[in-house]
C-alpha angles and dihedrals in degrees: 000000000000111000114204130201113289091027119134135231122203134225126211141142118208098174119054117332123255125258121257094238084068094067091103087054098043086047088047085057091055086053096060098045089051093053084054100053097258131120124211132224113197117204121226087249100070103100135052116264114241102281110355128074089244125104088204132335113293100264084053102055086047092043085052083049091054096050084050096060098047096054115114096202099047114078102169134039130204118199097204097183135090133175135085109318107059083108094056082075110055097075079063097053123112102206092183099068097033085058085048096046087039116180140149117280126193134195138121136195106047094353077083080090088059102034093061096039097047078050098050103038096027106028072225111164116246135178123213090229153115126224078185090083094057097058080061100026134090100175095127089205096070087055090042088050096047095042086056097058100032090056102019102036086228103155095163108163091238104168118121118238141190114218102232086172132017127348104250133049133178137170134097118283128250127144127075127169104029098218082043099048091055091052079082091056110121090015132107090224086070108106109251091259082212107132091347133135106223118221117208134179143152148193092195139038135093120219091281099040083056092031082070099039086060098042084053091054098059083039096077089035112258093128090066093051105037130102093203167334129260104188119202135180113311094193109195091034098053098041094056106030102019136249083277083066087058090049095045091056089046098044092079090054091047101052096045092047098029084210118163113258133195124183130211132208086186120049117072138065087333116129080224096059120136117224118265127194114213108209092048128114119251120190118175131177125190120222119270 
């Protein structure tokens, strides 16, 4: 992914549309993109319909990604939405010619539900990440980051991590917000766990809300498949129980499957995130 002058970004929200009072952030994001060389193309689904959450009906939001994704002149595209419908779209979705007009997509939050399944029926790249926080942020790091990899390709993992169990782990990443991530159980669209590290993180969510997500997992049987877990923020939870709650639920996992853990500070619904790309192979070794 090297973007060049005169190159063009798209915006779309899958999940549920933004609010019109977001207009100035979403502009400030154009701005950015325009001091760097790159024009934007907004699709029709950005904003929230007249009394509903929804920026269209589901075929067209997918229809509005599509067109996304044909288009020559677009190379990246910014889901700019969260929320709860992100999953309404998928039935829509034509995979064969999104894996034939193949581009990066980027999104985070309940376009979890997008992200995995673009990966596992497209091998469509896909970052774990929101634009959303640059139209607020001024953290000059998160520009520098994205600018990096827009323009340098330069997609180094740089997130800093704890071990909570073994000391190497290896496999490529799915996964994202943990209650979004398990919308795709039972479904085709749900990426194979074999060999994965699984990526989880949350915003809400206190120790019984998170408690069921995991029993689920090992429910339809990931647990089982996985080689291990990449642990990101889990906001409420950790506010209000402390990151040692997170590791409690997860210790009985841990100790049935052995398999290796890390945990993140970092990565999750954070405005300082760091892209991730799922898809992508991960390989860690402790020190020893």
């Amino acid at each position: 992914m090297k973007l060049q002058q005169g190159d063009k970004v798209g915006l779309i929200a899958c999940s549920d549309g933004r609010k019109l009072e977001q207009q100035d952030q979403i502009e400030r994001i154009k701005n950015l993109f325009e001091s760097w060389g790159i024009g934007t193309v907004e699709a029709k689904t950005i904003y929230r319909q007249e009394g509903t959450y929804w920026s269209g009906p589901p075929a067209l939001r997918a229809q509005e990604l599509i067109k996304l994704y044909k288009n020559p002149t677009i190379k990246v595209i910014f889901d700019l939405s969260g929320g709860d419908s992100a999953n309404q779209v998928l039935p829509y979705l034509d995979f064969n010619t999104i894996k034939q007009h193949s581009k990066p997509l980027f999104g985070y939050s309940d376009v979890t539900v997008l992200l995995n399944s673009l990966y596992s029926q497209a091998c469509a790249p896909v970052y774990h990440y929101q634009i959303m926080h640059l139209g607020s942020n001024k953290d000059k790091l998160q520009e520098r980051s994205l600018y990096n990899l827009l323009f340098n390709d330069q997609e180094a993992l740089n997130f800093d991590y704890d071990w909570i169990q073994g000391d190497a782990l290896s496999g490529q990443i799915v996964g994202g917000n943990i209650r979004c991530f398990l919308k795709l159980a039972g479904t085709s669209y749900i990426p194979d766990p074999k060999g994965k590290v699984l990526f989880l993180e949350s915003l809400s969510g206190q120790p019984n809300r998170i408690a069921t997500f995991l029993a689920q997992l090992e429910q339809i049987g990931y647990f089982d498949q996985i080689n291990g877990l990449l642990l990101g923020t889990f906001t409420e939870l950790e506010q209000t129980s402390g990151t040692g709650a997170l590791v409690e639920l997860v210790q009985p996992y841990a100790q049935k499957y052995h398999w290796p853990i890390i945990k993140s500070d970092q990565l999750g619904h954070s405005p300082e995130s760091p892209l991730l790309r799922l898809g992508q192979q991960l390989t860690l070794k402790g020190q020893i």
